[in-house]
BAZANU-369345 format. One record per atom (N, C-alpha, C): x, z, y; residue number from 0; atom name. Coordinates in Angstrom, 1 decimal. Example, Ala and Ser with C-alpha at 12.3 -4.5 7.8 and 13.67 -1.06 7.14 Angstrom:
PT     east       up    north     i   at
PT     13.2      7.8     -5.7     0    N
PT     12.3      7.8     -4.5     0   CA
PT     13.2      7.8     -3.3     0    C
PT     12.8      7.1     -2.2     1    N
PT     13.7      7.1     -1.1     1   CA
PT     12.9      7.9      0.0     1    C
REM end
This chain:
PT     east       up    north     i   at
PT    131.4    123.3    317.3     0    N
PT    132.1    122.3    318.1     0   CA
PT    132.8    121.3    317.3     0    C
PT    132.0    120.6    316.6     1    N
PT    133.0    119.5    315.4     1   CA
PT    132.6    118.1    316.6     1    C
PT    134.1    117.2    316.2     2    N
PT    133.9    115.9    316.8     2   CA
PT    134.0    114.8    315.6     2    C
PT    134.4    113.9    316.0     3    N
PT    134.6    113.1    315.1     3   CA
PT    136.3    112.2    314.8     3    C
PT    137.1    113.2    315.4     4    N
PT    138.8    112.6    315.1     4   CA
PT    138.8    112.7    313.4     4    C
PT    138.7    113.9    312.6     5    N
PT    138.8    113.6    311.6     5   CA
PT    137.6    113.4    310.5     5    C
PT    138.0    112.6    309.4     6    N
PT    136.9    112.7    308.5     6   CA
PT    136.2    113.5    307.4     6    C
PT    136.4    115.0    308.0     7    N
PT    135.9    115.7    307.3     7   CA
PT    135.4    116.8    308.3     7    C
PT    134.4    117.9    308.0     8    N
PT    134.2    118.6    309.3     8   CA
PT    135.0    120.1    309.5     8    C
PT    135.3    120.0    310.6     9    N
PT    136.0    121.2    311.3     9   CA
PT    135.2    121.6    312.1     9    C
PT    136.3    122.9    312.6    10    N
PT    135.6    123.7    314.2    10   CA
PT    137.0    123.2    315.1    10    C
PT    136.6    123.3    316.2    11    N
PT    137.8    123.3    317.7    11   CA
PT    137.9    124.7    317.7    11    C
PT    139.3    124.8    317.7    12    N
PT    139.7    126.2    318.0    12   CA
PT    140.3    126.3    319.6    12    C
PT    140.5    126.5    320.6    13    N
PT    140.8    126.2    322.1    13   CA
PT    141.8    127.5    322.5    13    C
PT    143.0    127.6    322.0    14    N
PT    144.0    128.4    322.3    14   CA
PT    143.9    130.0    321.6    14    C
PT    144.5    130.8    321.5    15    N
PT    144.5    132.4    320.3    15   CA
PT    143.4    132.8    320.2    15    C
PT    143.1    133.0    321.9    16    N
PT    141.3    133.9    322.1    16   CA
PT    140.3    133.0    321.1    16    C
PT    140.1    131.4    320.9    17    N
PT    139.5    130.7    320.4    17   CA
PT    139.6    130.4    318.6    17    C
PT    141.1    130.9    318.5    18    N
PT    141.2    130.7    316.8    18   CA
PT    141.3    132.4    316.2    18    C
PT    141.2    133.3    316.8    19    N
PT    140.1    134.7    316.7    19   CA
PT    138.9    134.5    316.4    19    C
PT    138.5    133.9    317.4    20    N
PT    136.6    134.3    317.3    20   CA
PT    136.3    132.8    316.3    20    C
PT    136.5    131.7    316.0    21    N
PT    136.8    131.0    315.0    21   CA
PT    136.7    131.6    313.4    21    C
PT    138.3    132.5    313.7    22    N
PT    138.5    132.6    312.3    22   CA
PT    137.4    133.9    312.1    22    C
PT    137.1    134.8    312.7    23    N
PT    135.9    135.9    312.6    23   CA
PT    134.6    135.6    312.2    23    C
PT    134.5    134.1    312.9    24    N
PT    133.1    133.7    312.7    24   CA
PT    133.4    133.1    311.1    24    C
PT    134.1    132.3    310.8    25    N
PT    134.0    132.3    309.7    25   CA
PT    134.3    133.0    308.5    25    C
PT    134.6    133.7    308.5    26    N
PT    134.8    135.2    307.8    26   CA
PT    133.4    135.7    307.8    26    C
PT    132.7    136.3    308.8    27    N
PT    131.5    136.2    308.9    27   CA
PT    130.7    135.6    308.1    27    C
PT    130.5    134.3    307.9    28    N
PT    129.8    133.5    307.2    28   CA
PT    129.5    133.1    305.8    28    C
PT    131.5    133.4    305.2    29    N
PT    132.0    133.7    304.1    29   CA
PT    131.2    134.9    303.6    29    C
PT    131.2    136.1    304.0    30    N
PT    130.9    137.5    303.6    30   CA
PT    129.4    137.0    303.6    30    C
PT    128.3    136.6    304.5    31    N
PT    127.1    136.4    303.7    31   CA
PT    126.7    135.7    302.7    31    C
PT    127.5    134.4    302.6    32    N
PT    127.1    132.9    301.6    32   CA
PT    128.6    132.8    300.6    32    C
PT    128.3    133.4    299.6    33    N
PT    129.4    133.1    298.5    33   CA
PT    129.7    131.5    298.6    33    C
PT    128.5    131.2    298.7    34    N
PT    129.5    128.8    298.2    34   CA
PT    130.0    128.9    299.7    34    C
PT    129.6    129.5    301.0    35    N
PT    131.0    129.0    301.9    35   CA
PT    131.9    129.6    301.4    35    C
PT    131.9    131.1    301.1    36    N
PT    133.4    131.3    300.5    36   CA
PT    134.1    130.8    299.7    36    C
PT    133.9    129.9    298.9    37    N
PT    134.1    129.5    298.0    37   CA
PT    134.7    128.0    298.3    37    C
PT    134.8    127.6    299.2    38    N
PT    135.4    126.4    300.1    38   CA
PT    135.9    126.4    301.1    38    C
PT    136.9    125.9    301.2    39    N
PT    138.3    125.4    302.6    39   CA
PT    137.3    125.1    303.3    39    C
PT    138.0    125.6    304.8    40    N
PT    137.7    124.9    306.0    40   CA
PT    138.6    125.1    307.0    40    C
PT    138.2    124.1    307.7    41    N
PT    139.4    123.0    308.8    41   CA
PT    138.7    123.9    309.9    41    C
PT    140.3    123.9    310.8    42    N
PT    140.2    124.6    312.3    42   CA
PT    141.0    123.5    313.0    42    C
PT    140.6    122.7    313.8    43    N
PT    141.4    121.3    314.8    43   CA
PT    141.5    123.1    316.1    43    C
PT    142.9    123.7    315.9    44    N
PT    143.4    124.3    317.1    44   CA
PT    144.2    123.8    317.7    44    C
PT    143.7    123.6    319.4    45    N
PT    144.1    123.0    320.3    45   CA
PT    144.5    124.1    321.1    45    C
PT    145.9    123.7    322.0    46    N
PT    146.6    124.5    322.9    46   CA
PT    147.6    123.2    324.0    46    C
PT    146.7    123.3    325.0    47    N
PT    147.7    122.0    325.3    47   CA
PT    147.8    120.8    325.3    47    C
PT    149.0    120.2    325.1    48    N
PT    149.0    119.0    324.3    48   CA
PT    148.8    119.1    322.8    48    C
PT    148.9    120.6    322.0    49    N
PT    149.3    120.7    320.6    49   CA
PT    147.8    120.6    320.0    49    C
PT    148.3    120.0    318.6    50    N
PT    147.0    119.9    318.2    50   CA
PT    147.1    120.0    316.8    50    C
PT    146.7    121.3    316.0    51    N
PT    147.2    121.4    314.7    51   CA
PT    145.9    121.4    314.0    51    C
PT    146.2    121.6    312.5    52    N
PT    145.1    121.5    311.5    52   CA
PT    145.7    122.6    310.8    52    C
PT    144.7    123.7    310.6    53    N
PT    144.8    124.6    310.3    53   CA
PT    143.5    125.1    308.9    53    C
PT    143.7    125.1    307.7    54    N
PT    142.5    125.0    306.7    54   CA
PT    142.6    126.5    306.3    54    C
PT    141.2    127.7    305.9    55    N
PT    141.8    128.6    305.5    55   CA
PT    140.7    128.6    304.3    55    C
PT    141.0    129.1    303.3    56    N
PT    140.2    129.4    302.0    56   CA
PT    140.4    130.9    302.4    56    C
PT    138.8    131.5    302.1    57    N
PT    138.5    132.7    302.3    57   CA
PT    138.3    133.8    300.4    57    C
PT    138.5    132.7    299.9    58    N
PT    137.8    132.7    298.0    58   CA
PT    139.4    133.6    297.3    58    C
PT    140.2    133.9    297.9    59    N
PT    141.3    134.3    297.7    59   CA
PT    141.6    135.5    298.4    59    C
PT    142.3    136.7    297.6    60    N
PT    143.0    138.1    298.2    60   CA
PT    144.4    137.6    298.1    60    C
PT    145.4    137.7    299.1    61    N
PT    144.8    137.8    301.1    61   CA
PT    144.2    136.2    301.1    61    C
PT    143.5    136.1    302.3    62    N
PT    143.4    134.7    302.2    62   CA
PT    144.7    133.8    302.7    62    C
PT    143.9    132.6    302.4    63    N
PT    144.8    131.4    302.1    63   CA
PT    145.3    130.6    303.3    63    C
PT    146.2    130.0    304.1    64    N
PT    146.1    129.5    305.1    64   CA
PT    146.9    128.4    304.9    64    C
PT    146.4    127.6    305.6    65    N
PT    147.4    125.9    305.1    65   CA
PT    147.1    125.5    306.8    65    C
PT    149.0    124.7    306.9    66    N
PT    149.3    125.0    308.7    66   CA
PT    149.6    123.2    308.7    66    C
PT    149.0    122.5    309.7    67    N
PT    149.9    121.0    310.0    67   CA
PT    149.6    120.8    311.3    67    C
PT    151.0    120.7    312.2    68    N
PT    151.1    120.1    313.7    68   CA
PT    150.4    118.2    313.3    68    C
PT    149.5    118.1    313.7    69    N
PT    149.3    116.9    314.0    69   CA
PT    150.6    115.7    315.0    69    C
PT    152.0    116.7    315.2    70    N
PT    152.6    115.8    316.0    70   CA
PT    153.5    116.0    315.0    70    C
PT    153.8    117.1    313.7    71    N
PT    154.5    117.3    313.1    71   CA
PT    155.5    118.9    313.3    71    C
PT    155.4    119.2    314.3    72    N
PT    156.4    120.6    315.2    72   CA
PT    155.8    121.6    314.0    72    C
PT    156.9    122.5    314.0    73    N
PT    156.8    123.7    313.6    73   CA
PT    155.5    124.8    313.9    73    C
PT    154.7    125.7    312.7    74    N
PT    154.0    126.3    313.7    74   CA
PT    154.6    127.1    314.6    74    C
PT    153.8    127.3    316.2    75    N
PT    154.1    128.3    316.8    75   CA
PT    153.9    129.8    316.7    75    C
PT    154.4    130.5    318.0    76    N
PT    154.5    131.9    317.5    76   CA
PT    153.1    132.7    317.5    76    C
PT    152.8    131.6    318.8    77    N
PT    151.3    132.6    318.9    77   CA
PT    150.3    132.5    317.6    77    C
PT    150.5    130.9    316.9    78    N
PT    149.7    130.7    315.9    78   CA
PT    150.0    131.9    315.1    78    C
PT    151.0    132.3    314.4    79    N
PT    151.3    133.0    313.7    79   CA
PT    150.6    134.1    313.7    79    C
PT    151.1    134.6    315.1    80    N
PT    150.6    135.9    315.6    80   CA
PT    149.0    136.3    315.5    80    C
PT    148.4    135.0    316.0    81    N
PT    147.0    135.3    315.8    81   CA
PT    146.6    135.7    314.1    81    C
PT    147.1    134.8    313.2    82    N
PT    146.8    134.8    312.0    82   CA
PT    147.2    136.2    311.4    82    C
PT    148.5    136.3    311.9    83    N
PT    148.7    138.0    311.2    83   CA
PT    148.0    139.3    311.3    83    C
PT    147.6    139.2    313.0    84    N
PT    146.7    140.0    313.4    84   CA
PT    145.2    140.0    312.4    84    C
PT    144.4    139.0    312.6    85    N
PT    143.5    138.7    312.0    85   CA
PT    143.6    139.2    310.4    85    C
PT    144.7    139.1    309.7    86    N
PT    145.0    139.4    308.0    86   CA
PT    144.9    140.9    308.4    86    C
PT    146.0    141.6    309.4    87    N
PT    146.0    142.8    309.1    87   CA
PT    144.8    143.6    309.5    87    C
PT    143.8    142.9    310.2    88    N
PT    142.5    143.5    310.9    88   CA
PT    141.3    143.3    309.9    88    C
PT    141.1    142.2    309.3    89    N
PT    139.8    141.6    308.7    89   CA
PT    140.7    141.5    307.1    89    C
PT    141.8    140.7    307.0    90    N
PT    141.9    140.0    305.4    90   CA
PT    142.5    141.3    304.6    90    C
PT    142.1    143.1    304.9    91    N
PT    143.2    143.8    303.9    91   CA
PT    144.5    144.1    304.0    91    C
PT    145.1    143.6    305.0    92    N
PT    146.3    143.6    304.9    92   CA
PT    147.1    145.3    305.3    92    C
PT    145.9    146.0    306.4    93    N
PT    146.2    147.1    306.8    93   CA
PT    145.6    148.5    305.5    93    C
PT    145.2    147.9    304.9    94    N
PT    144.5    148.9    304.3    94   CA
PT    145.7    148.3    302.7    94    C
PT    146.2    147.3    302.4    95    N
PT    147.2    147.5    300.9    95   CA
PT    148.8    147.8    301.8    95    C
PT    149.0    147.8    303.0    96    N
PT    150.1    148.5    303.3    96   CA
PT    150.4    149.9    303.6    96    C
PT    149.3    150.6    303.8    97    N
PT    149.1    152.1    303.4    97   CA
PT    148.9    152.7    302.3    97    C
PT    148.0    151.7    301.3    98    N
PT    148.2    151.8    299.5    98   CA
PT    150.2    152.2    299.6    98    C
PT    150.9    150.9    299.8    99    N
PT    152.2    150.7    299.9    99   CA
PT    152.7    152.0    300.1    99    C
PT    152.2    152.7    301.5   100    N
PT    153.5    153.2    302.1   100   CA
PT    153.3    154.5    301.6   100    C
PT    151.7    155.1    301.1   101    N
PT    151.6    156.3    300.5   101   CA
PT    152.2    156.1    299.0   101    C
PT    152.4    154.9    298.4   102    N
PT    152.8    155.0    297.2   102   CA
PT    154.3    155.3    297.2   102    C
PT    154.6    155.2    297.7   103    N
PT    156.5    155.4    298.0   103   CA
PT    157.0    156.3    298.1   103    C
REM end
C-alpha cells in the first residue's frame, strides 16, 4: 500500500491491528532477505486525522524504531503499545527478560 506523499517508499499502516501485521510482515521479509534486513523502512501509520512516520531497522538487537507525528504531537499510547507488544513477542524482548529474571 505505498502512495506517493513522501519521497521515499513506505507501507500505510491503518490503526494498531494495521501496524501489527505491517510490522510482522516486515520482520517476515527481514528473516528471509539479509539486504532487507539490513535497511530502514518507513511505516506512514494512520489513525484518524494522525499521521505519523514511523522507520524501523530490523539489522539491530532489539530493533530500532524512529517515531515523527507528521503534525508534530507526541507519540501515542496505542503506538507505543503496539510496538512493545511486537518487541516482547517477535524482537527478543521476552526471552532476554527471563535470561534477566532467572539471573537474579
Amino acid at each position: 500500500m505505498e502512495s506517493d506523499i513522501l519521497p521515499f517508499p513506505y507501507v500505510l499502516a491503518e490503526g494498531p491491528e494495521g501496524l501489527n501485521e505491517v510490522l510482522h510482515s516486515l520482520l517476515e521479509q527481514a528473516q528471509k532477505d539479509h539486504t532487507f534486513a539490513t535497511t530502514g523502512h518507513y511505516i506512514v501509520y494512520q489513525l484518524g486525522d494522525q499521521k505519523s512516520l514511523i522507520k524501523v531497522d530490523f539489522n539491530h538487537s532489539p530493533f530500532q524504531f524512529w517515531y515523527y507525528d507528521l503534525l508534530g504531537r507526541p507519540i501515542t499510547r496505542v503506538v507505543k503499545e503496539t510496538i512493545a507488544q511486537f518487541l516482547w513477542e517477535k524482537g527478543g524482548e521476552k526471552e532476554r527478560f527471563y535470561q534477566e529474571f532467572q539471573g537474579s
